[in-house]
Each structure stands twice: as structure tokens, then as C-alpha cells.
C-alpha positions in Angstrom: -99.7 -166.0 -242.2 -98.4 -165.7 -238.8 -96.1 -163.4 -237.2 -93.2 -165.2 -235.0 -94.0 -165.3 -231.3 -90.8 -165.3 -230.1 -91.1 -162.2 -232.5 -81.4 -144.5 -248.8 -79.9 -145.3 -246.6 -78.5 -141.7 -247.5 -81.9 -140.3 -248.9 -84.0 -140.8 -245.2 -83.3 -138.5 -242.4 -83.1 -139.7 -238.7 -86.4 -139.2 -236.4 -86.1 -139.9 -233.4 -89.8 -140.9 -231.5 -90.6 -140.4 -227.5 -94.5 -141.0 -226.7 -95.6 -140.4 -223.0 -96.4 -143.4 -221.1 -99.7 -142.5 -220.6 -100.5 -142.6 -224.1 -101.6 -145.7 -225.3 -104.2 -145.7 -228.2 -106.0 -142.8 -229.9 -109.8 -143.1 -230.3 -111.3 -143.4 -233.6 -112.5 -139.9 -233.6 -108.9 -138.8 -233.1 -107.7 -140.8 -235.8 -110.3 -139.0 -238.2 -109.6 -135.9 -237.3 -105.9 -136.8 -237.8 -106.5 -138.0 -241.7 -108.7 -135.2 -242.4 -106.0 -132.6 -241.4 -103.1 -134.7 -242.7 -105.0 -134.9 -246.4 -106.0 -131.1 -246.1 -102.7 -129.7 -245.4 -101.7 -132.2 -248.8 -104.6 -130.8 -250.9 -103.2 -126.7 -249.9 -99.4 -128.2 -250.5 -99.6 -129.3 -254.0 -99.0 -126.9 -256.5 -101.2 -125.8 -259.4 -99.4 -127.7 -262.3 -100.3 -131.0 -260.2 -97.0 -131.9 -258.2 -96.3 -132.0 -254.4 -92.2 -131.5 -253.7 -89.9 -132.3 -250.5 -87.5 -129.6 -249.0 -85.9 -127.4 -251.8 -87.7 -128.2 -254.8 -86.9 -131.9 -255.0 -88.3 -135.5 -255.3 -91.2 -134.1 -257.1 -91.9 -137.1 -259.1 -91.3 -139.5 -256.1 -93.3 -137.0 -253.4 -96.0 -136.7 -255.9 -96.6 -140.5 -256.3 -96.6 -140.7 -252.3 -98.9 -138.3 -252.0 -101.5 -139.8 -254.2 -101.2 -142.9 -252.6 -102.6 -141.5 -249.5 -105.3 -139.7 -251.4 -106.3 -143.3 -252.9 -106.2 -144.5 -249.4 -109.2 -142.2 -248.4 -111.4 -143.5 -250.9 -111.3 -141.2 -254.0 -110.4 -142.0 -257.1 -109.8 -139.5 -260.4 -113.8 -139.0 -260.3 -115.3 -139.7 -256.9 -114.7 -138.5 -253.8 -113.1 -135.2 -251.9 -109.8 -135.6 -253.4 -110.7 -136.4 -257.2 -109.1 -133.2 -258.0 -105.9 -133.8 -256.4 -106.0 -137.4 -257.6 -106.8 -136.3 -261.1 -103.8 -133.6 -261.3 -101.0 -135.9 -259.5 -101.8 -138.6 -262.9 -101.6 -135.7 -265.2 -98.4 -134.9 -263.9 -96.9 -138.0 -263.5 -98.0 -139.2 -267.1 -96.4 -135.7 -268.4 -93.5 -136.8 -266.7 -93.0 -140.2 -268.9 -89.9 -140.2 -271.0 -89.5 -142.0 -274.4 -87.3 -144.2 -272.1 -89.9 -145.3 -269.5 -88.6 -144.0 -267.0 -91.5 -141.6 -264.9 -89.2 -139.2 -263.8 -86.6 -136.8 -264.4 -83.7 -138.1 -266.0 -80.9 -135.7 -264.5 -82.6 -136.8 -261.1 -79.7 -138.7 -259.3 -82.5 -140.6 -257.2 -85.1 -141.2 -259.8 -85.6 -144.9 -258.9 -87.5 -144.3 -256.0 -90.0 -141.8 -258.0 -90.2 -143.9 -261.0 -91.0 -147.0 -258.5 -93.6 -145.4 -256.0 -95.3 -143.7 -259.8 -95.8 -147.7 -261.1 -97.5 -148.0 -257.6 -100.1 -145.2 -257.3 -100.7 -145.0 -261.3 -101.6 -149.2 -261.3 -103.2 -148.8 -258.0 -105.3 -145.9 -260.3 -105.9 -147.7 -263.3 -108.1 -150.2 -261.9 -110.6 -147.7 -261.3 -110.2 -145.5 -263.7 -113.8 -144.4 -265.5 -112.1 -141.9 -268.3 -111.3 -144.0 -271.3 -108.7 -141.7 -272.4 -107.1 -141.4 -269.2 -107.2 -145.0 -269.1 -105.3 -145.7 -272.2 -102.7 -143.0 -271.0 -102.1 -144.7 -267.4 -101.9 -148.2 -269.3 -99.4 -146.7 -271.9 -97.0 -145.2 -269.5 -96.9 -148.3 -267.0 -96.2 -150.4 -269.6 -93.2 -148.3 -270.8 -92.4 -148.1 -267.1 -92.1 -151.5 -266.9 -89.9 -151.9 -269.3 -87.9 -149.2 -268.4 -87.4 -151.3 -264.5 -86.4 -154.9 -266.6 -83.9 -152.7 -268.4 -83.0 -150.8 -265.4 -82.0 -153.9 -263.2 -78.3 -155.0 -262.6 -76.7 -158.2 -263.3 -77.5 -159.2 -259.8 -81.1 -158.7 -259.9 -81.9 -155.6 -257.6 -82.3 -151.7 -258.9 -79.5 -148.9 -257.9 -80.5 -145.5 -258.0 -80.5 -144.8 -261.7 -80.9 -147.7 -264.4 -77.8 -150.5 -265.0 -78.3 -149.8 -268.2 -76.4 -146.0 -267.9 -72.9 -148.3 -267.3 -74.1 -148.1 -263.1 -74.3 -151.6 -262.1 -74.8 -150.7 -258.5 -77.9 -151.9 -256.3 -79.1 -151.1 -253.1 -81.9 -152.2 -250.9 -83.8 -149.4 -250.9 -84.5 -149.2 -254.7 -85.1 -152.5 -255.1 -88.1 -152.5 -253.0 -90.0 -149.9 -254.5 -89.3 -151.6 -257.8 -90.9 -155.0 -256.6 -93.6 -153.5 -255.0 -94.4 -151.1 -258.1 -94.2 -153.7 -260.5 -96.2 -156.3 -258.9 -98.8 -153.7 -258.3 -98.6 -153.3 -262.0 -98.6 -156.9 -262.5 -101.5 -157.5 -260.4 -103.7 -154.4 -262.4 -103.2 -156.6 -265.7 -100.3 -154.9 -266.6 -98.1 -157.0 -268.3 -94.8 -157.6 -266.3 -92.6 -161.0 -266.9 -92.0 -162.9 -263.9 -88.6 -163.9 -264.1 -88.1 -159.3 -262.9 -89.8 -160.2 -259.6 -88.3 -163.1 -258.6 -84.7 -162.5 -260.0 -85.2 -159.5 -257.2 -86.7 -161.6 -254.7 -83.5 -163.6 -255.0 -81.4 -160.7 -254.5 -83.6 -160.0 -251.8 -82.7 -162.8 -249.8 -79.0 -162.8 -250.9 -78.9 -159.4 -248.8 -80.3 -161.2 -245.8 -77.3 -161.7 -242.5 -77.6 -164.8 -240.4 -80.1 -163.1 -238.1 -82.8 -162.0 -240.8 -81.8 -158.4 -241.0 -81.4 -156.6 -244.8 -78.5 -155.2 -245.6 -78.0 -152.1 -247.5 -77.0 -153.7 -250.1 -75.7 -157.2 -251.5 -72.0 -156.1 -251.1 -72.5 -155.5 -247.3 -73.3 -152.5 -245.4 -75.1 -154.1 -242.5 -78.2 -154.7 -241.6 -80.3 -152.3 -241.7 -84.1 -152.2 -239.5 -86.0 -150.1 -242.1 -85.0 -151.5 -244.8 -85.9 -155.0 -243.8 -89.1 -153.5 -242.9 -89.2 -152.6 -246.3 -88.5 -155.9 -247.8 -90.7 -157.7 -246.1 -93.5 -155.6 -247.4 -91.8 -156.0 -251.1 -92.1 -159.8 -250.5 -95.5 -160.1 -249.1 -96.4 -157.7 -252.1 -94.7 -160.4 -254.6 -96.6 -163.1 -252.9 -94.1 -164.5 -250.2 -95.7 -164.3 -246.8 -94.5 -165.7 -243.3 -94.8 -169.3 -244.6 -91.5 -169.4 -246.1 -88.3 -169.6 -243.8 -86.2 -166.6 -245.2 -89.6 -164.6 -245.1 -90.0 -165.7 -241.4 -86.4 -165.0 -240.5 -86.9 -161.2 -241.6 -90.0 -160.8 -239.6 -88.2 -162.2 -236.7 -85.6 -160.0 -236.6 -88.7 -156.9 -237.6 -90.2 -158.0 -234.2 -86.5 -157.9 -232.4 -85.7 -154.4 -233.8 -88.7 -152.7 -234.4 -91.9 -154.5 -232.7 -93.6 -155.6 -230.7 -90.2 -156.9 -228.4 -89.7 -154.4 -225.3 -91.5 -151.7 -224.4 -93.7 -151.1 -227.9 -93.8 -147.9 -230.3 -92.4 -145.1 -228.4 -88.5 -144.5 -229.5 -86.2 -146.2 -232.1 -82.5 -145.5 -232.3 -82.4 -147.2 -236.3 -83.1 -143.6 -237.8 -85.9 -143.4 -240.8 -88.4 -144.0 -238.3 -91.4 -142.7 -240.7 -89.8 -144.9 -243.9 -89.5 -147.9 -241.5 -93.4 -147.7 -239.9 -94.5 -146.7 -243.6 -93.5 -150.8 -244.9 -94.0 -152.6 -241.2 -97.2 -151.4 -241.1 -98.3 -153.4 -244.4 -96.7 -156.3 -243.0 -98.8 -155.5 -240.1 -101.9 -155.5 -241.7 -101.4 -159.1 -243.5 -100.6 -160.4 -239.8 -104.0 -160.3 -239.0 -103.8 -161.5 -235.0 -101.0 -158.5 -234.5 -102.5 -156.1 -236.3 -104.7 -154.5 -233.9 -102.5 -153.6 -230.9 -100.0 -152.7 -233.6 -102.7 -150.4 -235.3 -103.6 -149.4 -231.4 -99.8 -148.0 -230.7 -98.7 -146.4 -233.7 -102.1 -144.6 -234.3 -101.7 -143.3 -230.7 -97.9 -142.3 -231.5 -98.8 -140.5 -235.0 -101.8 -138.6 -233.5 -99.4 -136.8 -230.6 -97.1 -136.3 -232.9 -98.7 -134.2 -235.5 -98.4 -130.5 -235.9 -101.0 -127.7 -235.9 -101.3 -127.5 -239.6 -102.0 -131.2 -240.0 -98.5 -132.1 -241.2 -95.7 -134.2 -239.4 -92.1 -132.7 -239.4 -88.8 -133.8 -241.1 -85.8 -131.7 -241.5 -83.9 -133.6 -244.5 -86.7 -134.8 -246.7 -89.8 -132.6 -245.6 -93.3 -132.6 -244.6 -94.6 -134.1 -247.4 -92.9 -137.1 -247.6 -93.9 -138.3 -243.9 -97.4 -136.6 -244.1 -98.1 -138.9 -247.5 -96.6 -141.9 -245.3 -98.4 -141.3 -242.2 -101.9 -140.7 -243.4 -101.2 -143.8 -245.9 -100.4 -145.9 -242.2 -103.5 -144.4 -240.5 -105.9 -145.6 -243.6 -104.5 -149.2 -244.4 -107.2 -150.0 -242.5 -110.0 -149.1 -245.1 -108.6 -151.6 -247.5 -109.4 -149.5 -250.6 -105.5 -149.9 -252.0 -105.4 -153.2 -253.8 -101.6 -153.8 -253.5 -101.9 -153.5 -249.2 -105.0 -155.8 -249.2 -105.3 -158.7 -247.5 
């Protein structure tokens, strides 16, 4: 796996990133420090019935998921570690929140792909260590309903809109269909049962939203392409199996390293907008790239650490500080390797 040399849209809000040029890397200590306060001000945030919530009440299914990912990133599971707790009431909640349909999620939610997705992620990525028998026939009966509930949910085209094709909505968009491949591989690769021909219908519409220069577009109709969500599905495919081998796969990270990084001046401002959401997927990919991933890992630990607040959160105006806390302290600890879907 090697990196090129030459190297939703209406749901993220636009962040806009300016690091001093005198910062260029953080020291471990610094980076510690940063986890421990990001995962603290998570553990006060979530409420008492088990859910964490973005600005106004909303995305809880999708902001809880997120959140226990960067829990499980830490090291703890549902009955070890500092954050069993939190771990232990985000599962409850999110296997309350399984409907007869499948779907993890609200059903009036006008989003709820992107919870029901990121929910297949952290409750597989759970399962695998899960001790508690019961809890373990619980997690395994709602991911394989929610597995079902995805094959049902895609369109004729093979990617995910925000609600299920199967409501009459045969729309897809990038966005959605990414969390879907990378929640159902994670399933997949737990020993959940998910048939192949889901993943790699999507990995064709994947590549059908590809432009001549690599970029994803928002969606297979057009739209443009779009820098964080090509991020994005170049994590979904590397998830799936498809690393930098293959030449669209290689085209997409080309045109990553001519948008994002490491071409110009390196991590200190983006004008592409969803700045957190676009790090949040690159930063996987950067992992896998194993000869970039340190001076990657270098610059955007030195950009999160200046960037976070007193009370151990990062900022966001649309979405809130939840969503780009979960993301950043889930960047800052790919580096442990204790979440089986990032591994190398």
C-alpha cells in the first residue's frame, strides 16, 4: 500500500483551520493530555439514559455511535477500562433504539442513515469483545437486523440516500453510502453475516461517482467533486478491502493528496469546508499508508492540540461539540490500534 508520490454535504458545517507557523508537532505528553480532556468532557456530556446529542437535541443515535467509537479507541470496552460505563450505557441505548425494521435509529429522523451506519460500526467493533453473554446475544441480534435493514435500504444504483429506498426514495448520496460500507464490513468482518454482493454493488457505485481527476462527487447524478467526501470513500474502500493497489483507488488518493495533503504547505487551512468530517476518514487512510503516516500523524496532532478549548471539547457551530470531539479524539488514538475496522 503506497500513497502516490506525485500525491452531507448539507449535514457538515464549514471549519475553517489556521495553525501558526511555528507550530509543527505536539509532544506525546500533549497529545495525552489532549485525549484525556477530550474523553472527560464526553463522559460529563452524555446524558443519564445513555445518549450523547449535537446542537438542539439532534443526531442522538448517530452522535452516540461516534462517541463510543472514541471510547473504544482508548482501550475500554463494556467491562474494562475508565470508560466501561460510558461504553456500556451508549450499547444500551443504541440496542433500545432497534426497530422491528432494523433500522437503529429513529424513524421520523430525516438523516437516520448516517446514525444507523456509524451504530453497525461501534456495536460490531463491540461485539468482538464483549464478555456478557446476554449483552452479546443482544448486539448480535440487532446488527443482524441492521444489516438487513442496509440491503433493503439500498437503491437501485447500489449506494444509500438518507432514509431507506425502500420508503419510494430512491435517492443516494456519497455521504451515506460510506457509512453504510464501512458499518457493514465492520459487521462483516465481526462474523456478522452480511452478503457480499451489498459491498461491492456500493463499491461500484463508488467508483461510478468518481470525475476524471479522482475526486467523489456528491452523488452519482453530479454535484461535483467534493474533497471530504472522497476522503471518506477512500476510507470506505480500504475498509471493504480495496487499498492503493487498484487504479481507481489510486486515482482518489491522488487527488486526496492534491486537495487535502500533503501537496503545499501541509495541515494548517482548507477552503473545502467539513474540515473535522474530512480529517476524521483521511486519517484512516493515513494510517494504512504506513511511510506517510507519521508526518501526517506529526501535523494534524499539532493542529488538533491548538485548537482545543478549555473544557476539552473542539467547537462547531452547525453540528456541535460532540460530533468533532468524538472525531478528533477518535484521529488522536488510531494510533493504539485497539479498533479492528481502522487496523492495519
Amino acid at each position: 500500500m503506497r500513497f502516490s508520490r506525485a500525491f452531507t454535504a448539507i449535514l457538515f458545517c464549514f471549519v475553517l483551520i489556521v495553525v501558526p507557523d511555528s507550530l509543527v508537532n505536539a509532544d506525546d505528553a500533549a497529545v495525552k493530555r489532549s485525549v484525556t480532556r477530550s474523553l472527560e468532557y464526553l463522559s460529563r456530556a452524555q446524558r443519564r439514559q445513555g445518549f450523547w446529542e449535537a446542537n438542539g437535541g439532534q443526531y442522538r443515535v448517530a452522535m452516540t455511535a461516534l462517541a463510543g467509537t472514541a471510547f473504544l479507541a482508548e482501550g475500554s470496552t463494556t467491562t474494562r477500562g475508565r470508560y466501561a460505563q460510558n461504553i456500556s450505557r451508549a450499547v444500551d441505548y443504541l440496542i433500545d433504539m432497534s426497530q422491528p425494521s432494523g433500522l437503529i435509529g429513529y424513524p421520523d429522523d430525516y438523516h437516520y442513515t448516517y446514525g444507523h451506519g456509524f451504530s453497525m460500526l461501534f456495536l460490531s467493533q463491540v461485539y468482538g469483545e464483549e464478555e456478557d453473554a446476554l449483552r452479546r446475544s443482544q448486539i448480535k441480534k440487532t446488527l443482524d437486523k441492521a444489516v438487513r435493514f442496509s440491503a433493503e435500504a439500498q437503491t437501485s444504483l447500489g449506494g444509500w440516500g438518507y432514509v431507506s429506498a425502500r420508503e419510494g426514495n430512491d435517492f443516494d448520496e456519497g455521504s451515506t453510502c460510506v457509512t453504510q460500507v464501512q458499518g457493514l464490513r465492520a459487521c462483516r468482518n465481526a462474523g456478522i453475516v452480511v452478503p457480499r454482493e451489498i459491498i461491492d454493488r456500493a463499491k461500484v457505485y463508488i467508483r461510478k461517482c468518481m470525475t476524471d481527476d479522482g475526486g467523489i462527487q456528491y452523488s452519482i447524478r453530479g454535484g461535483g467533486a467534493r474533497a471530504p467526501i472522497t476522503a471518506a470513500a477512500v476510507a470506505s474502500m480500504y475498509s471493504a478491502g480495496e487499498y492503493g493497489e487498484t487504479d481507481d483507488v489510486k486515482k482518489m488518493l491522488k487527488y486526496c493528496e492534491t486537495n487535502i495533503w500533503p501537496e503545499g504547505n501541509g495541515i494548517k487551512s482548507n477552503s473545502f469546508g467539513h474540515w473535522h468530517y474530512m480529517h476524521y476518514y483521511l486519517a484512516q487512510v493515513m494510517y494504512r499508508e504506513t511511510d506517510l503516516w507519521d508526518k501526517y500523524r506529526a501535523e494534524i496532532e499539532a493542529v488538533l492540540v491548538s485548537q482545543q478549548g478549555p473544557d476539552g471539547s473542539w467547537q462547531d457551530n452547525s453540528v456541535g461539540p460532540v460530533y468533532v470531539t468524538a472525531m478528533n479524539a477518535t484521529i488522536l488514538q488510531l494510533k493504539h490500534g485497539y479498533l479492528p475496522i481502522f487496523q492495519r
